[in-house]
C-alpha positions in Angstrom: 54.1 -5.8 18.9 52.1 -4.1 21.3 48.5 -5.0 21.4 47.4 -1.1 23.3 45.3 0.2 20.1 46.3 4.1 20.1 45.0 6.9 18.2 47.0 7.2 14.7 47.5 10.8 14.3 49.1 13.5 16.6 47.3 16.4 18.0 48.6 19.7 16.6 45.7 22.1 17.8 43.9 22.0 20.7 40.9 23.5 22.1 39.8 24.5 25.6 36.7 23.2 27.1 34.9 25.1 30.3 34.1 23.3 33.4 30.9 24.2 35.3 29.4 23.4 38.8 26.6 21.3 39.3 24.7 24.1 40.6 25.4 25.8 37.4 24.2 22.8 35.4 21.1 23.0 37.5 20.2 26.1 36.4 21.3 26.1 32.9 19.1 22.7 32.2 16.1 24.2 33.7 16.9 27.9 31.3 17.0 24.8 28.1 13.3 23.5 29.2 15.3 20.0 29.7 16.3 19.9 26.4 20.0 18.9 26.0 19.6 20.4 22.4 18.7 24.0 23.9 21.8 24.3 25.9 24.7 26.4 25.0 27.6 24.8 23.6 30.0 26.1 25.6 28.2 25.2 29.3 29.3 21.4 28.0 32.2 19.7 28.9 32.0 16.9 26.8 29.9 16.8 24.0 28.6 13.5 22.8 25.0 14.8 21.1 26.1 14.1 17.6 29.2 12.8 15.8 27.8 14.7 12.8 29.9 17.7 12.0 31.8 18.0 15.1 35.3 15.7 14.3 38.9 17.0 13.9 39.8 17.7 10.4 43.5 16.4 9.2 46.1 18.4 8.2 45.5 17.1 4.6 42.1 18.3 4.6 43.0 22.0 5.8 45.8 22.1 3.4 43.3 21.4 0.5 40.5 23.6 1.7 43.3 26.5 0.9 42.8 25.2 -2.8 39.4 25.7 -2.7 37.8 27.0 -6.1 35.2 29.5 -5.2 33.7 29.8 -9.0 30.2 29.6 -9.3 30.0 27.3 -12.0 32.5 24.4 -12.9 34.7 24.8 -10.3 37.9 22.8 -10.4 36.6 22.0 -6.6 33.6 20.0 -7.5 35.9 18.5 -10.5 37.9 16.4 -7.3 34.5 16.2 -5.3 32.9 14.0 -8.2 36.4 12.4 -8.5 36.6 11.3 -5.1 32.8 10.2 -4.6 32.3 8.2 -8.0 35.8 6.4 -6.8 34.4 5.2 -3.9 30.4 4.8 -4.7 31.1 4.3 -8.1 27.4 6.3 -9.3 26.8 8.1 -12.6 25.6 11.1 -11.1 27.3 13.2 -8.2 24.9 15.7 -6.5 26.7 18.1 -3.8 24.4 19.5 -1.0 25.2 21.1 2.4 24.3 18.1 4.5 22.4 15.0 4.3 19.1 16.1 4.8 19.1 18.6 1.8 20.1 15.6 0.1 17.2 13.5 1.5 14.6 16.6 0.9 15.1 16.6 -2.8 15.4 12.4 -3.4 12.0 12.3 -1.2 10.9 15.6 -3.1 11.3 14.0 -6.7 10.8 10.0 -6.1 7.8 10.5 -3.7 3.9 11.0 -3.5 0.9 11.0 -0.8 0.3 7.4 -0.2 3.9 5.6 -1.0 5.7 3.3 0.8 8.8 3.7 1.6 10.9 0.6 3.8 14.0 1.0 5.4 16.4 -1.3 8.3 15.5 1.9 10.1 14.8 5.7 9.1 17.0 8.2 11.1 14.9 11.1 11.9 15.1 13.2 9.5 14.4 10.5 7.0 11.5 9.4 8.6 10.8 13.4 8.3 11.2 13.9 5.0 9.4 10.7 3.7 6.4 11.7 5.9 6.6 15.6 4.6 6.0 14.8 1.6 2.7 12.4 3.0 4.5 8.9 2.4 5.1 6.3 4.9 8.3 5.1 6.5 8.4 1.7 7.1 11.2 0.3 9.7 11.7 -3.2 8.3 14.9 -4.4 10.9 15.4 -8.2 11.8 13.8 -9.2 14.9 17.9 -9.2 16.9 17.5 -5.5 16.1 14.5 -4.9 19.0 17.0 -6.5 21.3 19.0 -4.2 23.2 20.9 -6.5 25.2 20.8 -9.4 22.3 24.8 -9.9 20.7 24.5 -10.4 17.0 27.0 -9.5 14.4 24.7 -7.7 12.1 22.1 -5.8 14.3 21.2 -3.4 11.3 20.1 -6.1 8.4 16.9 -5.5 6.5 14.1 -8.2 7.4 14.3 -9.4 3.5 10.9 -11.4 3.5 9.5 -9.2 5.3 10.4 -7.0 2.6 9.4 -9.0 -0.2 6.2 -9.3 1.7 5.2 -5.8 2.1 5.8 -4.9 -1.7 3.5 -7.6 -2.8 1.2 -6.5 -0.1 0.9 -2.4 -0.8 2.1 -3.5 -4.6 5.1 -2.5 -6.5 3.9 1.1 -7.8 3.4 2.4 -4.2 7.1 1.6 -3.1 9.2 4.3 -5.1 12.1 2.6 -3.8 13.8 1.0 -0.7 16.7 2.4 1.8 19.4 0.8 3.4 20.9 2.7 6.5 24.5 1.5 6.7 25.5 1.7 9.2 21.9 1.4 11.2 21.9 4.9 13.4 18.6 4.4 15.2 19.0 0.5 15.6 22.5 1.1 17.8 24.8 2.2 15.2 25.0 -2.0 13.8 26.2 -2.6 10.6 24.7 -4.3 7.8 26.3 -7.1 6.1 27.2 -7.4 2.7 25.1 -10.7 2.5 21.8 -9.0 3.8 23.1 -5.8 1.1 22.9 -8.3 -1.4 19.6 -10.2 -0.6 17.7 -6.5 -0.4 19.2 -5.8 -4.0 17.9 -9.1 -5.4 14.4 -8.3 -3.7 14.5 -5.0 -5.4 16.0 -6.2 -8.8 12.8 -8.9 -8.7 10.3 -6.1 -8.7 11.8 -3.3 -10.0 12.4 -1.1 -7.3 15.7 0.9 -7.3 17.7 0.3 -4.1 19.3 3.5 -2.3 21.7 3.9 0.7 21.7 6.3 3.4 25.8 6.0 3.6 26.1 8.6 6.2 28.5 5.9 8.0 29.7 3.5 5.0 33.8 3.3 6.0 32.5 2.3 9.7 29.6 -0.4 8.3 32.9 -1.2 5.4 35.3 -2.2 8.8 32.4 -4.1 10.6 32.2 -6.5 7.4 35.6 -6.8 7.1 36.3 -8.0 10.8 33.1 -9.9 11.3 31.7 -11.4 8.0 33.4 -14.5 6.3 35.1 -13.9 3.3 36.1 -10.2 3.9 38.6 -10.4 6.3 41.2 -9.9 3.6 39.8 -7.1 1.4 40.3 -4.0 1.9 37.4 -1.4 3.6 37.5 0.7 0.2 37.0 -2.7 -1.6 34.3 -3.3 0.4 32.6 -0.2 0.7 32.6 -0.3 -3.8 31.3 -3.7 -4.0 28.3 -2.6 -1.5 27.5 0.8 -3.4 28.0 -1.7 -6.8 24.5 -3.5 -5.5 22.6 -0.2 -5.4 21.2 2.3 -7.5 22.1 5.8 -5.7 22.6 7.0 -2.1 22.6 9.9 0.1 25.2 11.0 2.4 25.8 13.4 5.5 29.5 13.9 4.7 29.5 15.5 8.4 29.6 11.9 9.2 32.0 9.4 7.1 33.2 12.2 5.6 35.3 13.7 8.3 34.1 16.7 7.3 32.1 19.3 9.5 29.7 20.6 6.4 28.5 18.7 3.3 26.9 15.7 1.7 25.7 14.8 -1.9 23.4 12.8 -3.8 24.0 10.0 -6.0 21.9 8.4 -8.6 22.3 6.3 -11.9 19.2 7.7 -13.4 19.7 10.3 -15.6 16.0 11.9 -16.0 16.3 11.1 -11.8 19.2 13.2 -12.2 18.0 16.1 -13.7 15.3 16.8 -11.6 17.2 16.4 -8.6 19.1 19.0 -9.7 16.2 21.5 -11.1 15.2 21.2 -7.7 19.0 21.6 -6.1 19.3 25.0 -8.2 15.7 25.8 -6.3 16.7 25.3 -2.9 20.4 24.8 -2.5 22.8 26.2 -5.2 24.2 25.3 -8.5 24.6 21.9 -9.4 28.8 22.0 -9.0 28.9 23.6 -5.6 25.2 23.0 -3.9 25.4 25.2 -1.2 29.1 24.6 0.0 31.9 26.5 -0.4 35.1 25.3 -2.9 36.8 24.5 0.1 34.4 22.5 1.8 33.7 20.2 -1.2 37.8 19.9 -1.1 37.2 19.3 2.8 34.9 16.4 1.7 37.0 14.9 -1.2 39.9 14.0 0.5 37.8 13.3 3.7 35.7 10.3 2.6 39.0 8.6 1.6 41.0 9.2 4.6 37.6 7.7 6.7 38.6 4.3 4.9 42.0 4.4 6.2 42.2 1.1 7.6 44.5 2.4 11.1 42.2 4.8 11.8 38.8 2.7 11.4 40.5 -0.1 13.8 41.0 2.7 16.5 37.5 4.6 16.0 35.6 1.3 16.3 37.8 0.0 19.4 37.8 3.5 21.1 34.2 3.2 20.6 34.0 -0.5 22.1 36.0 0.5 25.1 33.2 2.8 26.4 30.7 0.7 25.9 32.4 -2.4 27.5 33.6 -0.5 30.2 30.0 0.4 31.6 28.5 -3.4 30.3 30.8 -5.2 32.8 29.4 -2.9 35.5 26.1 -3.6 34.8 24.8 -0.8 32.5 22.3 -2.3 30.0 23.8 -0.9 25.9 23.1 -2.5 23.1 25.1 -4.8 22.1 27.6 -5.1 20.6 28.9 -1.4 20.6 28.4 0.3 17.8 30.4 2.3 15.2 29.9 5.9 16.3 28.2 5.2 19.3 27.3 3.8 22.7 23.5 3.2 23.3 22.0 2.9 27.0 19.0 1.1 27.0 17.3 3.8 28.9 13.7 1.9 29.5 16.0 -1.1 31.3 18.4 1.4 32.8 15.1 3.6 34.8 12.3 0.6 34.5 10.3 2.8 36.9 9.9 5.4 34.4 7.5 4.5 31.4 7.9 5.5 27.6 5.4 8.3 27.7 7.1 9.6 30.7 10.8 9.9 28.5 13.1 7.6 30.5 16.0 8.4 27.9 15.4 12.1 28.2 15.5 11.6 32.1 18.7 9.8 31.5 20.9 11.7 29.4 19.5 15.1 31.6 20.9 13.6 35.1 24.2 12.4 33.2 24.6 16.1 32.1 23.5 17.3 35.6 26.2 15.0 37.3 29.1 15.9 34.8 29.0 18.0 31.9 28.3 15.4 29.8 25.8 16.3 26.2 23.9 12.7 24.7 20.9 12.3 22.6 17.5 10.8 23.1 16.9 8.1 20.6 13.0 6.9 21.5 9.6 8.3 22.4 10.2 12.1 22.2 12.3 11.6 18.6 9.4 9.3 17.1 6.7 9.0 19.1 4.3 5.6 19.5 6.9 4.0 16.8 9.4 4.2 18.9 10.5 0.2 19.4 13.2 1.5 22.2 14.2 4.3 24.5 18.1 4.8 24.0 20.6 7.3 25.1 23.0 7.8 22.3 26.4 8.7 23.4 28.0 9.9 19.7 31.7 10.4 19.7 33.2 13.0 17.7 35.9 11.6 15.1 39.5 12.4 16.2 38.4 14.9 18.4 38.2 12.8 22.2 41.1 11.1 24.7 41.3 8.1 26.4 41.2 10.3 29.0 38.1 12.0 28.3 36.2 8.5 27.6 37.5 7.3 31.3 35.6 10.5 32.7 32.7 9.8 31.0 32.8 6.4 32.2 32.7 7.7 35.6 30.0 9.7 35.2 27.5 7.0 33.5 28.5 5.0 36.4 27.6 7.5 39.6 24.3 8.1 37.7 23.9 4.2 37.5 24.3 4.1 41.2 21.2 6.1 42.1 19.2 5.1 38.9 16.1 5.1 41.2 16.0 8.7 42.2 15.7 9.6 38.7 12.3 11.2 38.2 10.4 11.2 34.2 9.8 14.5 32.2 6.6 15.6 30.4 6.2 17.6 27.6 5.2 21.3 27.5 5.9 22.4 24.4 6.5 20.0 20.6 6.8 21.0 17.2 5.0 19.3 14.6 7.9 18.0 13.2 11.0 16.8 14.6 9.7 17.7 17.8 12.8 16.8 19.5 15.1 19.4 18.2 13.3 22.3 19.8 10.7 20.5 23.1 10.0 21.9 26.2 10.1 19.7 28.9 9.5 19.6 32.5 10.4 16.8 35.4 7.8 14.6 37.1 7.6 12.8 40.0 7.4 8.8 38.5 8.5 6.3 40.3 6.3 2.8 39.2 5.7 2.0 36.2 2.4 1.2 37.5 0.6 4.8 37.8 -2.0 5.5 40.5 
């Protein structure tokens, strides 16, 4: 058999992209305040901000969006929704919202006060956001291989467990509401968690009572990671997998923009059944009735079939190699990432990629602006701007849209990272001029500075 790993599906639509000059670019950076986020759309050429949202849907997914129920109430729509999400998570309770962070809003809204605790492997930003809005504390509670950019270990994203058990007894049990598990870990590099480290943070919660939730935005990808690297796994199927690590839990949340190949939607999941009901007083507040939740019919038929097809096992094999071959292609020419690639992404390590630029000067911002300057190319800051002092590392996330991207169009991109790696020192820091007070990064104004020691005068 051939060993070339290619994409399992053919392309049946196709979309045209624009190609712009670097002049242009100039100009259209300095009209987005150097914010990648502020740029239009269509002024990229290849568009690696986010793999949230912005993948190819199959041909099974359109053909059951034109079954879509539109009814208000018990729609036949959110019938195969709950169907499909309970088959897979396996939780009493199915709660549809229009993306993860409604779903994170209300969990946050109902389970949290001023002065809890919440501990996670790492909180994505708008987790960290929503915790903190409602005056709780995040906690990032990774294992020490997980501050290592350059460090190889098989599961990057694993919950410190005594350092869990260790901060409950210290705060004490009734100021920790409960404890999150990103799978897999977005802010840590996209590494997966392993089902042993899944089961250790359950018995931690179990022994004090805490209920255990999942931020699943990623679950088929973290599913596939255990499957080819953990022992005893390597026979079971990612859908197997993916039930037995929801089976340790007591609810979860989930961007369905993500694992869910869909490009709107997510839901929340809980056992509890007061939980449950005011979750959903609060859903029929904000977002919509509790059988629809601010999607359409067709989207929640969009979702349904799309968190099953994400467990396919052909197509996880070719979205975490196609991944892989990015990443190792600008490794072996000396670009610092961590390692090992991720799921979804590629992360430079921007603060060893520019060491003359400091964290308060944004190295990663700096970074992903000249590699959108030098070809077309949209990324995401992951550090200092997105959370501040906390901020452990400086990355440049390179996210790449499900189904969507060539071989082709990874090989340019390649040679992009790779001309901006050869003048890494003429790269100058950015300050801010403008920040919001929250999520700051979605909106900042920035500005370039002349930086070129770490050392300032």
């Amino acid at each position: 058999m051939p060993r070339t790993i290619i994409e399992p599906f053919r392309i049946k639509s196709v979309e045209p992209i624009s190609w712009t000059t670097r002049l242009q670019r100039e100009q259209l950076l300095r009209a987005a305040y150097y914010n990648l986020f502020l740029l239009p759309a269509d002024d990229v050429l290849i568009d690696l901000l986010t793999d949230s949202g912005t993948g190819a849907m199959s041909t099974h997914q359109w053909a059951a969006m034109m079954e879509g129920d539109e009814s208000y109430a018990g729609s036949r729509s959110f019938e195969r929704f709950r169907s499909s999400v309970q088959d897979i998570f396996g939780y009493k309770h199915v709660i549809p919202t229009h993306q993860g962070r409604a779903a994170e809003r209300i969990l946050f809204r109902v389970m949290c006060k001023k002065g809890d605790v919440v501990p996670n492997n790492t909180h994505f930003d708008t987790t960290r956001a929503n915790v903190e809005f409602v005056g709780a504390e995040a906690v990032d509670l990774v294992i020490a291989e997980g501050r290592q950019p350059s460090l190889k270990h098989p599961f990057k994203g694993n919950m410190d467990v005594a350092a869990l058990d260790v901060l409950i007894q210290k705060v004490g049990r009734e100021r920790v509401p409960l404890v999150m598990l990103t799978v897999t870990n977005n802010s840590g590099g996209g590494q997966p968690v392993s089902m042993e480290n899944v089961k250790a943070v359950s018995a931690v919660c179990r022994k004090h009572g805490i209920p255990l939730y999942f931020d699943a935005c990623r679950f088929a990808e973290n599913s596939y990671f255990i499957k080819i690297r953990e022992q005893g796994y390597e026979k079971k199927a990612p859908k197997e997998i993916a039930q037995e690590m929801f089976s340790y839990g007591d609810g979860c949340t989930m961007s369905a923009k993500k694992d869910g190949l869909a490009n709107i939607g997510g839901f929340l999941c809980t056992n509890d059944d007061l939980l449950a009901q005011q979750e959903k007083n609060l859903l029929i507040l904000t977002e919509g009735y509790p059988t629809y939740g601010g999607l359409a019919g067709r989207d929640l038929e969009a979702v349904a079939v799309g968190i099953q097809e994400a467990l396919h096992e052909d197509y996880l094999e070719y979205r975490i190699a196609s991944t892989a071959y990015l990443g190792n292609h600008i490794a072996e020419q000396g670009v610092p990432i961590v390692q090992p690639p991720g799921g979804h992404a590629i992360y430079i390590d921007a603060r060893a990629f520019l060491p003359h630029i400091p964290p308060d000067y944004f190295p990663a911002v700096a970074l992903a602006n000249e590699l959108y300057l030098e070809g077309g190319i949209r990324s995401v800051e992951i550090g200092t701007l997105m959370f501040g002092a906390t901020a452990k590392m400086d990355l440049v996330r390179l996210a790449i849209p499900r189904r969507v991207y060539t071989q082709s169009h990874i090989d340019y991109v390649v040679e992009v990272i790779l001309e901006v790696w050869k003048k890494r020192e003429q790269i100058h820091g950015m300050k801010l001029t403008y920040e919001a007070p929250f999520l700051r990064h979605f909106t900042a104004k920035l500005e370039p500075v002349e930086v070129l020691t770490a050392a300032r005068h």
